[in-house]
N, C-alpha and C positions, 0 to 999 in steps of 0.2 A: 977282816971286815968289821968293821962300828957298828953299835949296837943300833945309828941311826940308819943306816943302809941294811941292816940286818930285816928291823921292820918293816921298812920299806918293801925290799923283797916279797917279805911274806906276807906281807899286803896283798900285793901282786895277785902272789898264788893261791889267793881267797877269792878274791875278789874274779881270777879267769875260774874258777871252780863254781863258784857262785851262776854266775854267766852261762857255764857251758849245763849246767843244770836247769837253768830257764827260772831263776831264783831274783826275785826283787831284793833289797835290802830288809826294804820292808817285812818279807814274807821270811826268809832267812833269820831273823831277827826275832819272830811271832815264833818260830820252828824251836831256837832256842832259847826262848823264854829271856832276852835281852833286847837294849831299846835298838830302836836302827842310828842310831849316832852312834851308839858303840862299833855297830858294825862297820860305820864310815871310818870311826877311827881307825877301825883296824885296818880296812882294804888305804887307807893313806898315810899307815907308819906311826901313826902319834898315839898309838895305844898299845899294851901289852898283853899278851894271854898268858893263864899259863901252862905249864903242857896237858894238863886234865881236862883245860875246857879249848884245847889243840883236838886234843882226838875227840872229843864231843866234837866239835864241829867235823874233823874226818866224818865221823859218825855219822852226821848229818847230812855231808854233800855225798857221802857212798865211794870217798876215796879211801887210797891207801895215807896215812898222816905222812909217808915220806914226799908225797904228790906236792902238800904245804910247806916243807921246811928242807925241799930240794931248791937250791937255790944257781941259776948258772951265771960264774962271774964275767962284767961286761970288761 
């Protein structure tokens, strides 16, 4: 997998996390102390985390961090 389908992916798996928590961007963003663009970047591939501020975010949506970087190939 590339590293650009990689973020993508895990875009994804932010972004349905985010969702099934009943989380604006906005508010997700306020939560951990980043703008909400970063956050867009992320949930659409064009931005990078890195695994510390992975499990911060776990952290913050109340999942397991494999929930984020389980990815299933199409």
């Amino acid at each position: 997998m590339d590293k650009k389908t990689l973020l993508k992916k895990f875009g994804k798996n932010v972004k349905i996390q985010r969702i099934k928590r009943d989380l604006t961007q906005e508010k997700l963003a306020e939560i951990m102390d980043v703008s909400q663009n970063y956050i867009a970047s992320i949930e659409c591939g064009k931005a990078n985390m890195s695994l510390a501020k992975i499990q911060e975010l776990a952290n913050y949506l109340n999942v397991k961090i494999e929930k984020l970087l389980t990815f299933d190939e199409d």
